[in-house]
N, C-alpha and C positions, 0 to 999 in steps of 0.2 A: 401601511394602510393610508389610503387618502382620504381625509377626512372630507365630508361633505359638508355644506354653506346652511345657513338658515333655509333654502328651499331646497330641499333634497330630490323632487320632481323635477324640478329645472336643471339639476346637476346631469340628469338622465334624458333630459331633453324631451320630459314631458310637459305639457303645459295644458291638460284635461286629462281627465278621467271619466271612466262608462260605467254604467252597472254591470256590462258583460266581463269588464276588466274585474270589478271588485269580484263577483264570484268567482270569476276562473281565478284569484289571487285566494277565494276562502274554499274553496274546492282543490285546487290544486297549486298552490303557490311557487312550484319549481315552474310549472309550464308562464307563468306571468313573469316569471324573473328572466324565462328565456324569449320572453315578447320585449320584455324590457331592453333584452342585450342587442336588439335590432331584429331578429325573425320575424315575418313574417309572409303568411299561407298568401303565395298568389295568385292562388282560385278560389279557395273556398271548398265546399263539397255538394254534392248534390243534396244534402237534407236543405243546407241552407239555400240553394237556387232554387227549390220548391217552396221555400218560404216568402222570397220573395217574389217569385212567378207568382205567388194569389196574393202578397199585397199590392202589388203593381194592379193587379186584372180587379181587384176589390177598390182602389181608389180610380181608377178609370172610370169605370162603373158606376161609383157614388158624387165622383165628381168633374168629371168630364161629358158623362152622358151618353158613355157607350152604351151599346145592349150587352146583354148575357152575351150573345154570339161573337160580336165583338172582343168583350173583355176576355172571352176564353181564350180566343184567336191570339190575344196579345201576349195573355200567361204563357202559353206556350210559345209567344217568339223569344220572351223574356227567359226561361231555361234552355233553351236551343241557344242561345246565343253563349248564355254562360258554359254550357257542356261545349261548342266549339271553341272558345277561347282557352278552356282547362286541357283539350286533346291539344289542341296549340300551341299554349306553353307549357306544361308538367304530365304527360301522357302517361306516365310512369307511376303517378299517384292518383289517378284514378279509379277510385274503387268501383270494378264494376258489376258487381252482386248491387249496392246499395244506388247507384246507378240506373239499372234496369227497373229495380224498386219504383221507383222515384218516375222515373217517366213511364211504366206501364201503371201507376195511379193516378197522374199530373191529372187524366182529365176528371175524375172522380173528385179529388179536392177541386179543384177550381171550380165546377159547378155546385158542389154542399157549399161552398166557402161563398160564390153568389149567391145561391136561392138565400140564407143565410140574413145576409147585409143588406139583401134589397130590400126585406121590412123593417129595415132600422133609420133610413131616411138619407139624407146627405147631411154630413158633417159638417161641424165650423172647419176644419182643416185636418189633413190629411198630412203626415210625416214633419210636423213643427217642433222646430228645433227646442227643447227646452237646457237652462240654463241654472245649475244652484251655485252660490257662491256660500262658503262657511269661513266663521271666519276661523276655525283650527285647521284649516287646508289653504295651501298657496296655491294649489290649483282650483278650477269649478266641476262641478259633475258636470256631464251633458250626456243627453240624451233626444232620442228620438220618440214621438208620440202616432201611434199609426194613426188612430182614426180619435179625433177629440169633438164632442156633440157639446151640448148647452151644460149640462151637469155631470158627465160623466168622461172616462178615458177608455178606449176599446182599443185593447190588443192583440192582435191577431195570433193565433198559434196553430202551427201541422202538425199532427202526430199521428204514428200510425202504434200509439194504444190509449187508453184513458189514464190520467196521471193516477200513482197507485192510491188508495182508497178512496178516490174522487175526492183529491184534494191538491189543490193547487200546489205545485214544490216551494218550498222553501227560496228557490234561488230564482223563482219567475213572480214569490212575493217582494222580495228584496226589489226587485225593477222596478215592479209595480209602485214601491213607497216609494221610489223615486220620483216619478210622475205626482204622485200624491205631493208630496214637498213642493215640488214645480208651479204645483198650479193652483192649489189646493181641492182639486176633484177627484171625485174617487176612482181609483181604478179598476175594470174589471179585465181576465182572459179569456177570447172567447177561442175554444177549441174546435177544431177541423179535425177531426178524428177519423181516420180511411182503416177501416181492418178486412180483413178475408170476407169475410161474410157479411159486414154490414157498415153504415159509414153514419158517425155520431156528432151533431153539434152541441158543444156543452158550454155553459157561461160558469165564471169562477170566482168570486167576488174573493179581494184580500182579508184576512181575518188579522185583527193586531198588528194593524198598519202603522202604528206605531212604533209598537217594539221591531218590528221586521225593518223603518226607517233607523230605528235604534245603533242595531247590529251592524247595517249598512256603513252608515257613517264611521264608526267603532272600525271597521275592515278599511274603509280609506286610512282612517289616521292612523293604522296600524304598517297601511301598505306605505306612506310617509317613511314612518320611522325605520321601516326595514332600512329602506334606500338609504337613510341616513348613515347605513353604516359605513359605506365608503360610495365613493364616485366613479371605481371600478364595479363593475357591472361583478367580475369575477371572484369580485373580494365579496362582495355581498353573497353569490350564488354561493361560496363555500362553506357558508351555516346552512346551508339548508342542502339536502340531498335526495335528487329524483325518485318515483315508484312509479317503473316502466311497464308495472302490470295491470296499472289501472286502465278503467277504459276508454279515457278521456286522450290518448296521446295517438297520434298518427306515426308511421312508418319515417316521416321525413322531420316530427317532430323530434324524436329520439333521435336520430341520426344529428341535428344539430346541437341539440341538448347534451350529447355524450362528448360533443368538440365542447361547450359549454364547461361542463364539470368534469373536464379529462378521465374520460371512463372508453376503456378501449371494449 
């Protein structure tokens, strides 16, 4: 085994960490071990080019001074562009049920998601970098803030259902106390919600932003210590072992993941 240094992120050739990373390491820690080992997705998927097609057409909007008609016009070059790049390079992974999804609603989010944010005003800033440093981590969190006003943090969210009991997830308040620690304002999600029959904006405020910041950090200095078990990426991945039936893994995920943990 090769031991790892006092920084064991640095041993892996990290040098930050995300809140997207801490959950997918507290959700599903085999899929973060195989981001770690060098994978990764080089497109994305159409939930997430939907997501940023209306932040792009939402901060244009708020702080460029386009019109509705405009910003819409832009959402939609913004996922057109991304759906040609992904037929471009990985044609083969694109799903296209959730594909189709995704651009026969584009224009339904992108207008709920403006009418929306335009009686919210224009923000201090629009996608600012935020930065925490602790000092039980060699690394810093970073993150991104979509839309940040005088007292509060606005986060934008797509979904096509309402979170289950109209209640924020767990793993989108963990972000959230991110943001909170950053700056110290509160943050709330505001939801874009597209369903069959009707289309819902919902605000989500964090509850126990605290503890949710608690846990957070608890998952970094835990995802530290994994690493520390060696500097082989492969000696690490073999305490721990894949479940390719959850929902969270893609087709081209498992396919590297199984060369990962020699599983034929």
């Amino acid at each position: 085994m090769k031991q790892a240094s006092n920084d064991s992120f640095a041993d892996h050739g990290i040098d930050h960490i995300s809140a997207s990373q801490i959950n997918t390491f507290i959700m599903n820690p085999c899929k973060w071990i195989l981001k770690v080992s060098g994978y990764t997705d080089p497109t994305g998927n159409a939930h997430m080019w939907r997501g940023t097609a209306v932040d792009n057409a939402v901060s244009a909007m708020l702080m460029d001074g386009l019109s509705k008609e405009e910003a819409m016009a832009l959402g939609k070059n913004v996922f057109e562009t991304k759906v040609a790049y992904a037929k471009k390079v990985d044609p083969e992974n694109i799903n296209a049920v959730v594909l189709s999804g995704n651009q026969g609603k584009l224009e339904r989010y992108l207008s709920a998601a403006l009418d929306f944010f335009e009686g919210k005003g224009k923000p201090k800033s629009v996608q600012e970098k935020i930065e925490i440093k602790d000092e039980s981590l060699s690394v810093p969190i970073i993150g991104y803030l979509d839309l940040k006003y005088e007292s509060t943090i606005r986060d934008i969210k797509t979904s096509a259902q309402r979170p289950n009991h109209a209640k924020m997830p767990d793993s989108v308040s963990r972000q959230m106390s991110v943001y909170w620690k950053a700056t110290g304002l509160m943050p709330v999600a505001d939801y874009i919600i597209v369903r069959m029959s009707d289309i819902l904006t919902e605000t989500y405020p964090v509850y126990d932003i605290n503890e949710h910041w608690a846990v957070t950090l608890r998952a970094a200095q835990t995802m530290q210590r994994v690493l520390s078990i060696s500097t082989d990426i492969q000696e690490v991945a073999s305490f721990f072992m894949p479940d390719f039936s959850t929902w969270d893994w893609d087709a081209r995920e498992i396919e590297e993941a199984k060369k990962l943990w020699g599983i034929k």
